[in-house]
C-alpha positions in Angstrom: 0.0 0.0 0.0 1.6 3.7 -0.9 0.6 6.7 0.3 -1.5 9.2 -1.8 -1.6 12.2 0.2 -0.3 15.3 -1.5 0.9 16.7 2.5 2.9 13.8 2.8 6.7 14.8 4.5 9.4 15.6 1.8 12.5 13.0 2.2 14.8 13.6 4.9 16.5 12.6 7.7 15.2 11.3 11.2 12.2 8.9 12.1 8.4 10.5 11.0 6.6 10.0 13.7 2.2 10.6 13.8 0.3 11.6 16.2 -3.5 10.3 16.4 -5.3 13.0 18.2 -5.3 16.6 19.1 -6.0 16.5 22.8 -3.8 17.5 25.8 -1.9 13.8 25.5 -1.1 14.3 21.6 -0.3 18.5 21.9 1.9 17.3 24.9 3.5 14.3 22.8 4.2 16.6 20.5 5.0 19.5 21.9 7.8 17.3 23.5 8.8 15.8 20.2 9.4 19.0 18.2 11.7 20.2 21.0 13.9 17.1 20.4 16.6 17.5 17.2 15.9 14.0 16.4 12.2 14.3 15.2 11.7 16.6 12.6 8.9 15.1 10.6 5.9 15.2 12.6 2.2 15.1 12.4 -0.3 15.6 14.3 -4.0 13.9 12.5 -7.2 15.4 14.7 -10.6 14.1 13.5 -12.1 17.0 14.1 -11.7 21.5 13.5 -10.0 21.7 16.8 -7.3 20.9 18.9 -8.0 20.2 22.7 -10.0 17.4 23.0 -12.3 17.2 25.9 -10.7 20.8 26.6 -12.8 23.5 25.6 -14.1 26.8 26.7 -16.6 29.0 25.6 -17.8 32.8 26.8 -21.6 32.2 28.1 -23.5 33.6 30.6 -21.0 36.6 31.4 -18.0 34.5 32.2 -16.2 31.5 31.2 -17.7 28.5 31.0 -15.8 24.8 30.6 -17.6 22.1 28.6 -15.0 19.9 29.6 -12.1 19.5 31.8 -12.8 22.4 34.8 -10.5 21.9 37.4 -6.6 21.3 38.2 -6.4 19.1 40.4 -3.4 19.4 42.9 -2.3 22.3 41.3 1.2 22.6 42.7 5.1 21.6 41.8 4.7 18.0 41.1 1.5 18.8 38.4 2.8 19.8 35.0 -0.6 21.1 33.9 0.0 23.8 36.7 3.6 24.4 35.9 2.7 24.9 32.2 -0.4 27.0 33.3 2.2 29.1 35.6 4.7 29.6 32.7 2.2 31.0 30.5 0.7 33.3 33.0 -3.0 31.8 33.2 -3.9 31.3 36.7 -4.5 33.8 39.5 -2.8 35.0 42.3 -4.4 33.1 44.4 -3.7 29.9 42.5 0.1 30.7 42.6 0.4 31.1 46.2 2.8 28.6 47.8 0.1 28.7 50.4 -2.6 27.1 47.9 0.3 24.6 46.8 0.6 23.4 50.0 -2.8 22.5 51.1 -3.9 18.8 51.6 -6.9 17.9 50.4 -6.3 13.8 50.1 -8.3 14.2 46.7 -11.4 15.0 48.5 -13.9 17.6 47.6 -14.4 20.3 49.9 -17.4 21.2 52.0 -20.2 23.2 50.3 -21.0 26.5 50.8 -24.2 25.3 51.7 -26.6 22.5 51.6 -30.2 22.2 50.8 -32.5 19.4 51.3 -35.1 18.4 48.4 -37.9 19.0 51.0 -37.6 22.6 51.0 -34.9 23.5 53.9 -31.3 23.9 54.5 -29.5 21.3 55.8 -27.4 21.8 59.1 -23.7 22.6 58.5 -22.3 20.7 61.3 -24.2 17.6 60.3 -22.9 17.8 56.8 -19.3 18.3 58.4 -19.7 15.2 60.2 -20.7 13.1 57.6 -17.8 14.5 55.2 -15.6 13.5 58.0 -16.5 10.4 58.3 -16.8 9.4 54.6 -13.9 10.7 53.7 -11.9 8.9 56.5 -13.5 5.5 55.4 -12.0 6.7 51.5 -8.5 6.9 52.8 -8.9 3.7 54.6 -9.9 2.3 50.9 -6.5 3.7 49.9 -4.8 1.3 52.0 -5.5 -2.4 50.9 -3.1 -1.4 48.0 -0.5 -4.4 48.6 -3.0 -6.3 50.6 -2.5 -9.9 50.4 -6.9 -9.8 50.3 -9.6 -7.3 50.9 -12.4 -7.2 52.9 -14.8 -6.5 50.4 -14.3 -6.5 46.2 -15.0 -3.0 45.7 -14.9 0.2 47.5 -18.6 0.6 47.3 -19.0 -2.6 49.4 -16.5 -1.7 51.9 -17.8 1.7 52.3 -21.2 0.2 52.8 -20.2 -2.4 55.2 -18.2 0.1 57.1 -21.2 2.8 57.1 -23.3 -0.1 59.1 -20.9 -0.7 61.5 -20.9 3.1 62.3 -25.2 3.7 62.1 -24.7 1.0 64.8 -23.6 3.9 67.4 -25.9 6.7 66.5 -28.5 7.5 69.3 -30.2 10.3 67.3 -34.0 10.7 66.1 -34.9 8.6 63.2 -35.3 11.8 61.1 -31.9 12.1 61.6 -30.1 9.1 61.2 -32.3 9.1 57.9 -31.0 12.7 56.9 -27.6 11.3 57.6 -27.6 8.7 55.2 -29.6 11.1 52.5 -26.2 13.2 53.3 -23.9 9.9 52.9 -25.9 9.3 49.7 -24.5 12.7 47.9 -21.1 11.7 49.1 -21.4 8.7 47.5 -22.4 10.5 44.2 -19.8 12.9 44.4 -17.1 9.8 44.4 -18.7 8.3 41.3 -18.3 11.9 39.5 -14.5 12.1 40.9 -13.7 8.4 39.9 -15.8 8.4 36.5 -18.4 5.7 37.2 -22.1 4.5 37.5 -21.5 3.1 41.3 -18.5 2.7 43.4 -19.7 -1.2 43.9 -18.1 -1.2 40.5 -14.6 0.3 41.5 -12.1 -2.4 42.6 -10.9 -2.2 46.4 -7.7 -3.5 45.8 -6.3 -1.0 43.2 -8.0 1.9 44.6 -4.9 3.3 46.6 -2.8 3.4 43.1 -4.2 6.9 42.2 -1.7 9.6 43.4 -3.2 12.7 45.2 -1.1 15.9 44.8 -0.7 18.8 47.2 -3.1 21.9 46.7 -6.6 23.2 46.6 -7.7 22.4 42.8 -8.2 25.6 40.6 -9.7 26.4 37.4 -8.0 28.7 34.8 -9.4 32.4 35.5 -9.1 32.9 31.2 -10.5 29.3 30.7 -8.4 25.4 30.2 -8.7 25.9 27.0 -6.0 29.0 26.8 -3.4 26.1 27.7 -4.2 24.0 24.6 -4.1 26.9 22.8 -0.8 28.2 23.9 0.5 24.4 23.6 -0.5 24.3 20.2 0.6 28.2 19.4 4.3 26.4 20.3 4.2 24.4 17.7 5.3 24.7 13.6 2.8 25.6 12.0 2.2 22.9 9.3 2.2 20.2 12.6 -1.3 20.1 13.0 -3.5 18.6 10.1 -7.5 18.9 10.8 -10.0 17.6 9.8 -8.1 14.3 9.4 -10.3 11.0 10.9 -7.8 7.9 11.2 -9.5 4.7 9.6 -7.1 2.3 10.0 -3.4 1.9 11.7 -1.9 -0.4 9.3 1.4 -1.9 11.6 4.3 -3.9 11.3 4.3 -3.4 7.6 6.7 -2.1 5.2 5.2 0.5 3.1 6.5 2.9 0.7 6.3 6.2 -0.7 6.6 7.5 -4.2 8.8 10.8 -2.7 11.2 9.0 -1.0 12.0 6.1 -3.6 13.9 2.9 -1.6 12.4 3.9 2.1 10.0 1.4 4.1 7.9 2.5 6.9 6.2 0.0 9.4 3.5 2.2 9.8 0.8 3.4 7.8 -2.3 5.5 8.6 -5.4 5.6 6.7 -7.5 8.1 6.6 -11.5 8.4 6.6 -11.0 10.2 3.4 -8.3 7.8 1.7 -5.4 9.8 3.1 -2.5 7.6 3.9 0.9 8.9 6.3 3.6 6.4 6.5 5.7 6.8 9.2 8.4 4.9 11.5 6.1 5.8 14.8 2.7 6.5 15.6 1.7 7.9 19.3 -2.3 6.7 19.3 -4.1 9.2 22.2 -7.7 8.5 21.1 -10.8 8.0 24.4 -10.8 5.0 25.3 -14.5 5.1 24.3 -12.9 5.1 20.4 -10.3 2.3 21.0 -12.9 -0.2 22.6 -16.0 0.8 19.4 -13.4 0.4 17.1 -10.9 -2.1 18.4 -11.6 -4.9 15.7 -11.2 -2.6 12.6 -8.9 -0.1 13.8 -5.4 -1.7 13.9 -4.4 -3.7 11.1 -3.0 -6.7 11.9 -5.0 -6.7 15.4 -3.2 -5.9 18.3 -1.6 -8.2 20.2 -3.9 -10.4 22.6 -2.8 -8.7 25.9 -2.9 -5.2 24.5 -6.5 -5.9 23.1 -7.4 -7.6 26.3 -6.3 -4.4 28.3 -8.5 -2.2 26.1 -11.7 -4.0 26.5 -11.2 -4.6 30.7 -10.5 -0.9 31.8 -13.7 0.3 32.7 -14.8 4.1 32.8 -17.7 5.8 32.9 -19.8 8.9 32.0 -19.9 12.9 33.6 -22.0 15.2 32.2 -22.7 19.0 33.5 -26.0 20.9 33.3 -25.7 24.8 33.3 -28.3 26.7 34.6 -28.7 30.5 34.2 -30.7 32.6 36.6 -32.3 36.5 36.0 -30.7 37.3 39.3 -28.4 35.0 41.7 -30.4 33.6 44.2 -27.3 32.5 46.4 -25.1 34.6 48.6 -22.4 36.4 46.8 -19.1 34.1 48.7 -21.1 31.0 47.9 -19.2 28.8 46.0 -21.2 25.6 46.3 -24.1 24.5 46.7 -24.8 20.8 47.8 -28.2 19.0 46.9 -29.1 16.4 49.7 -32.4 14.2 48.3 -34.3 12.9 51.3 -35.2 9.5 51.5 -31.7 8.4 49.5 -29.9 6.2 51.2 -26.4 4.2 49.9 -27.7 1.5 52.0 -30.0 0.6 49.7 -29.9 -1.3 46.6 -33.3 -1.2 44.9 -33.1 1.4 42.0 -35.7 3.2 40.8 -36.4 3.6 36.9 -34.2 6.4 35.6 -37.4 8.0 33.9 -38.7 8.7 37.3 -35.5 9.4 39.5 -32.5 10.9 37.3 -32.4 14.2 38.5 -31.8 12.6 42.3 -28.2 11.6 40.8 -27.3 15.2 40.7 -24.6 15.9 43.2 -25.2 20.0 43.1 -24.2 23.0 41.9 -21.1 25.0 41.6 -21.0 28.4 41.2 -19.6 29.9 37.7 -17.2 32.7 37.7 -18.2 35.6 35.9 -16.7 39.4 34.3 -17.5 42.1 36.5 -20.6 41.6 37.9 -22.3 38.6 39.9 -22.2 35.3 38.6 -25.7 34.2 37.3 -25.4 30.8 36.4 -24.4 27.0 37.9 -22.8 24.2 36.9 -24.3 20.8 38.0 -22.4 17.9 37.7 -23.8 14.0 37.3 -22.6 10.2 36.6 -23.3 6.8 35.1 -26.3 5.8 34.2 -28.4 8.5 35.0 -26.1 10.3 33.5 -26.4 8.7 29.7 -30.0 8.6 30.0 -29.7 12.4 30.5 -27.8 12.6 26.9 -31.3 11.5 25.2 -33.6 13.9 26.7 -34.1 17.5 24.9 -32.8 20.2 26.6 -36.5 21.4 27.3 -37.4 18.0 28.9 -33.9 18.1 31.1 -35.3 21.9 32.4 -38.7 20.2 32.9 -37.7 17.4 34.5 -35.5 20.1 37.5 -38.4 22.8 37.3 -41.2 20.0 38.0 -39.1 19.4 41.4 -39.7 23.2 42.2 -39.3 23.9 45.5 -39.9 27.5 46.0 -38.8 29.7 48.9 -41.3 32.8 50.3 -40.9 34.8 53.4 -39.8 38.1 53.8 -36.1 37.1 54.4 -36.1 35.9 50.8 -37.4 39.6 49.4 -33.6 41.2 47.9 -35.3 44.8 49.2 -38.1 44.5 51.4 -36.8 42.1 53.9 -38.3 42.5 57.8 -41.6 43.8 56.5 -45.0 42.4 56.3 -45.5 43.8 52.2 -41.8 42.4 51.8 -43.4 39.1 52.2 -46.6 39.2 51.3 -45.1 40.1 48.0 -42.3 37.1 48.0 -45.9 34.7 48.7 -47.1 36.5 45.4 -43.9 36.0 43.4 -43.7 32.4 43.6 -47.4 31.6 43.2 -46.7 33.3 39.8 -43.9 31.3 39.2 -45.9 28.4 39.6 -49.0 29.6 37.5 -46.0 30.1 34.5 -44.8 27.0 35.0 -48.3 25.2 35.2 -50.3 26.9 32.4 -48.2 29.2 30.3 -51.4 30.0 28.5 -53.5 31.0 31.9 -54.7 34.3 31.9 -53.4 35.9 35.1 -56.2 38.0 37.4 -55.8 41.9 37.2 -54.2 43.4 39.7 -56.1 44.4 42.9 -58.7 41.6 42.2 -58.9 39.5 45.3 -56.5 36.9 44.1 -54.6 39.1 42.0 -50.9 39.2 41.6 -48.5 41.8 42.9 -47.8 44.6 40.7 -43.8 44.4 39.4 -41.9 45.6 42.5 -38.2 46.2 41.9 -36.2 43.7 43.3 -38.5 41.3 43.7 -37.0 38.3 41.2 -34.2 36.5 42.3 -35.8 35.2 45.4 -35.2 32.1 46.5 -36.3 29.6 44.3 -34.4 26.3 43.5 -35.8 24.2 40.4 -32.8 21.8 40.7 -34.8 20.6 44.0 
């Protein structure tokens, strides 16, 4: 088989080497390549218009928000991501501080700002505390069965559970409370399936758990947005590097292949191209998701790969994170809020019955973090949510995702929640008007609303008055 593409490298000296993707790992394989003197003939073949990968940003909703990667976790010496991000100049002061680089956070996330329950009321910050503390401990115990000669249970959701018993065996409190506790437990639980990629922890093996290395410091997102490291990556590059547009077929290995330019020179590598393309080279660095390599595993390398290389590709498992954005008139959540956790009552890890995803898809949601915005208050969220609920998100319209979280409505009125009439008696008879009119627009877009003054009528527009407190992701 010869090559037939018209960009194929002139004849020259030193080994060609491809590069099968345009995310982080291929911009940072060949970033490192072009800076070597022994590789000058390189290629980088991405699928699609852009490099990046599962890196990108966009400008929405007055700030930056990340469709992809969001955080760097343990941003400190040891993380090349941060030093890169530090050499170009793309994270904050605050970011940069050996003080940040120096926290410990044992890969855990941090406490929310604060915590609602679905029934309506906020959740006690000392009991969430308590319940952080103790799943988080039992996590770090999970680390330690790494060299174990056995484990007490064959995943870390088991253990956890098992553990978890042992503990509710020692609670005195009301049975509200123990059940609260475990509805907290629950979102813990939820939150570890979103930061180990996965449906349930009862699929995450015990015994390998411990092999994932934690780094020092408090993760950090990019101020500018990740993508401006991808870009400056790729900016470092020659410019003819990066071919687009360019979906691989086929790797075609352990051949000997020629090419009409360079007469009497054999390559053991050839990639096809979707659009009959063909690149010999001596090397090819594949960096495609794992979702790619296990779809197209049995047409994509040609011969096959090797048994225990083919074997490794269909074992390792992973799963599926999606985000939901929601963007609000006015912020209903203090302006140092950060976080806000979503506690479901009536969840409990303990049990194991699910219910149909239809019905209870949302309840995977672990809550809401709070996007950073230009100049003014932020006035949107970013939920995050795993596995299965997850996927069955992906084939609901956006309008039946945002009816499925404004059914669960659970609307806050009281004079405390009016932004300008707080402590007075009109400040809250006028927050009882303003969500009863939230809910008529919700109900029956069409209804026609009584006048004002009439004895159910609504309250004349009052400054001030949207925002309130209203949740539709409970």
């Amino acid at each position: 088989m010869q090559s037939s593409d018209r960009q194929a490298e002139a004849p020259g000296r030193g080994p060609r080497v491809l590069v099968v993707g345009g995310g982080i790992a291929g911009l940072g394989a060949a970033q490192r390549l072009c800076c070597h003197p022994a590789f000058p003939h390189l290629r980088v073949l991405e699928a699609t218009a852009r490099a990046g990968g599962r890196i990108r940003s966009e400008r929405s909703f007055g700030g930056v928000v990340e469709v992809g990667a969001h955080w760097i976790h343990g941003p400190s010496q040891g993380n090349p991501v941060f030093q890169l991000a530090a050499k170009y100049g793309l994270l904050g002061e605050k970011a940069l501080s050996e003080e940040n680089q120096l926290i410990e956070t044992g890969g855990h996330v941090g406490l929310p700002s604060v915590s609602y329950a679905s029934s309506g009321g906020s959740v006690s910050p000392e009991l969430v505390a308590e319940m952080a503390r103790l799943f988080y401990s039992l996590i770090d115990q999970t680390r330690e069965f790494l060299h174990a000669a056995e484990t007490p249970a064959p995943s870390v959701g088991e253990y956890l559970k098992k553990e978890i018993r042992q503990h509710m065996a020692g609670w005195t409190e009301e049975e509200e409370t123990k059940r609260l506790k475990l509805a907290i437990l629950n979102n813990l639980f939820n939150v570890e399936c979103c930061v180990s990629g996965t449906h349930s922890m009862d699929l995450v093996a015990l015994a390998p758990f411990g092999e994932y290395t934690v780094l020092p410091g408090l993760d950090c997102t990019f101020p500018g947005g990740y993508q401006g490291l991808t870009d400056r990556i790729m900016a470092s590059l020659p410019k003819d590097v990066m071919v687009f547009n360019k979906p691989v077929k086929t790797i075609h290995w352990d051949g000997c292949f020629e090419e009409a330019s360079a007469p009497g020179e054999t390559f053991p590598v050839l990639v096809e191209c979707e659009d009959g393309g063909c690149f010999p080279a001596h090397h090819v660095v594949v960096t495609v998701p794992l979702g790619f390599l296990k779809e197209r595993l049995d047409t994509f390398f040609e011969p096959p790969l090797p048994t225990e290389k083919a074997e490794a590709i269909r074992k390792i498992g992973f799963g599926t994170n999606n985000k939901i954005f929601l963007e609000f008139e006015e912020p209903f959540w203090q302006p140092d809020c950060q976080h806000i956790q979503v506690v479901w009552r009536d969840t409990s890890p303990l049990e194991d019955a699910a219910p149909k995803l239809q019905d209870a898809w949302f309840k995977k949601l672990v809550g809401f973090w709070v996007l950073p915005s230009f100049g003014r208050a932020s006035q949107a969220l970013c939920g995050f949510i795993a596995g299965l609920e997850s996927e069955f998100m992906e084939t609901l319209s956006d309008e039946d995702v945002l009816l499925s979280l404004t059914q669960l409505q659970v609307l806050f009125a009281g004079e405390a929640t009016h932004r300008t009439f707080y402590s007075t008696t009109h400040g809250a008879l006028l927050s009882g008007w303003r969500e009863a009119d939230r809910l008529i627009a919700l109900w029956d877009s069409q209804a026609q609303r009584p006048e004002p003054g009439s004895e159910l009528g609504s309250a004349p527009p009052v400054p001030g008055s949207r925002g309130g407190w209203p949740h539709p992701f409970l």
